[in-house]
C-alpha positions as CSV (number, residue, x, y, z in Angstrom):
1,X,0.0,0.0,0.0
2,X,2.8,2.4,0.7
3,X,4.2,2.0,-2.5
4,X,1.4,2.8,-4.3
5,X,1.0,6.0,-2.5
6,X,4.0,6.9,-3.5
7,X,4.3,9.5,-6.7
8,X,5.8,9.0,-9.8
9,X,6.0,6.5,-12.3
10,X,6.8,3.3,-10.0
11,X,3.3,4.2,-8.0
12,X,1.9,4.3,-11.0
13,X,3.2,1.1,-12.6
14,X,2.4,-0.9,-8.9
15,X,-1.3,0.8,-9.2
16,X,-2.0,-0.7,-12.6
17,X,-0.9,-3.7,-11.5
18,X,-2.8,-4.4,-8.7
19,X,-5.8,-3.1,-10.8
20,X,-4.9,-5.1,-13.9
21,X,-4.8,-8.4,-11.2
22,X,-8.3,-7.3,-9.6
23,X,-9.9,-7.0,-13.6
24,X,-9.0,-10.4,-14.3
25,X,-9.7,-12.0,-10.8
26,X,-13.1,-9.8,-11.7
27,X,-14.5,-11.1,-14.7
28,X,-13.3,-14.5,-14.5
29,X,-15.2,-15.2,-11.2
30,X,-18.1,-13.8,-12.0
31,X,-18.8,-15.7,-15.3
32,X,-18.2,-18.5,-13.3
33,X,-20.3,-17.6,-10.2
34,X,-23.1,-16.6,-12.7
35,X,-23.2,-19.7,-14.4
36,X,-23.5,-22.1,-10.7
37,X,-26.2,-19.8,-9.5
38,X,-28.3,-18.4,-12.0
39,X,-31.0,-21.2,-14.1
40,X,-30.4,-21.7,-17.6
41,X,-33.6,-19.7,-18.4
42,X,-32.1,-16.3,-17.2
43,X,-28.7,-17.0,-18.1
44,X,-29.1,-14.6,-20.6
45,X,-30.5,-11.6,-18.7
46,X,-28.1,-12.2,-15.9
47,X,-24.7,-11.9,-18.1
48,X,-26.1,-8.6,-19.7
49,X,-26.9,-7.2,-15.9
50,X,-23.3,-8.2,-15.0
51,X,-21.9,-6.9,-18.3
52,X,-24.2,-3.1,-17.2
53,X,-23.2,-3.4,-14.2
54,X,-19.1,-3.8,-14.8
55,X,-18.9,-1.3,-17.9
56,X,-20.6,1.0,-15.9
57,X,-18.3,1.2,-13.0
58,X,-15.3,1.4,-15.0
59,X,-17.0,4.1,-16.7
60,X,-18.1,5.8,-14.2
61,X,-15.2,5.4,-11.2
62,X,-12.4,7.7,-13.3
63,X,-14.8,10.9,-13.4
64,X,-15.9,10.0,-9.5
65,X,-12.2,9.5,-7.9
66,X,-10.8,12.5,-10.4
67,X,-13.7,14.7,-8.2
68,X,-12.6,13.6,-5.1
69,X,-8.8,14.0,-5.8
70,X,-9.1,17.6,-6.7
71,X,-12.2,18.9,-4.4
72,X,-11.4,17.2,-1.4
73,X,-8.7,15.6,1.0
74,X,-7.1,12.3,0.4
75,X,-8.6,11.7,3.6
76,X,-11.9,12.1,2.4
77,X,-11.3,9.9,-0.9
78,X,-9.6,6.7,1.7
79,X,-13.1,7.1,4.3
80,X,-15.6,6.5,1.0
81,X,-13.3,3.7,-0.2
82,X,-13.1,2.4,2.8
83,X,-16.8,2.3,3.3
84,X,-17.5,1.2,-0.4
85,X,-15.3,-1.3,0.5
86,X,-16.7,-2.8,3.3
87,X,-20.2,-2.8,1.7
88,X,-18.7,-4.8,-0.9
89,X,-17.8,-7.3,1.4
90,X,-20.7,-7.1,3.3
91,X,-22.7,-7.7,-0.4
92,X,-20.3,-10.8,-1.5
93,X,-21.2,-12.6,1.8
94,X,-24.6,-12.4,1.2
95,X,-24.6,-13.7,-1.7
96,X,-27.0,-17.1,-2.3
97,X,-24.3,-20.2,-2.4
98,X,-23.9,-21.8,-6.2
99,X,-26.9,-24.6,-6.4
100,X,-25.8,-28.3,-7.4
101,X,-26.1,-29.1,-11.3
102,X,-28.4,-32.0,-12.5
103,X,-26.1,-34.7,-14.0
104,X,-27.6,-35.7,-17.1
């Protein structure tokens, strides 16, 4: 964590590391998550909310954190991830546990 704080091009290069490991931890979990939990039937509906749902974060988290880096504190910016964060967490352990697959 300290060495992503840090400015210059080596925070930068650790950053888009640890995001470029997160993206493909990301997509490949979910695909597989979607496909034990969700029927057959709405397998279809189910990728498309997942696909929304990532390309709009991505899209939308660059103009959000570029706010908070120039109208408020670094402070500010580590509370609201923090709490986005733990909400996360709190959603992924809700989450319903993958059903068993009939074997045909």
């Amino acid at each position: 964590a300290v060495m992503v704080m840090r400015s210059g091009i080596h925070g930068l290069v650790v950053g888009m590391i640890f995001l470029t490991i997160g993206e493909m931890l990301l997509f490949t979990n979910a695909n597989t998550y979607l496909r034990a939990v969700v029927p057959d039937h709405k397998m279809g509906r189910a990728m498309a909310l997942l696909s929304m749902a990532s390309s709009l974060a991505l899209a939308c988290s660059t103009p959000v954190v570029g706010y908070f880096f120039t109208a408020r504190t670094p402070r500010e910016l580590w509370m609201v991830l923090s709490a986005t964060g733990l909400l996360a967490a709190w959603g992924y352990y809700r989450l319903p546990a993958p059903r068993p697959k009939d074997v045909v």
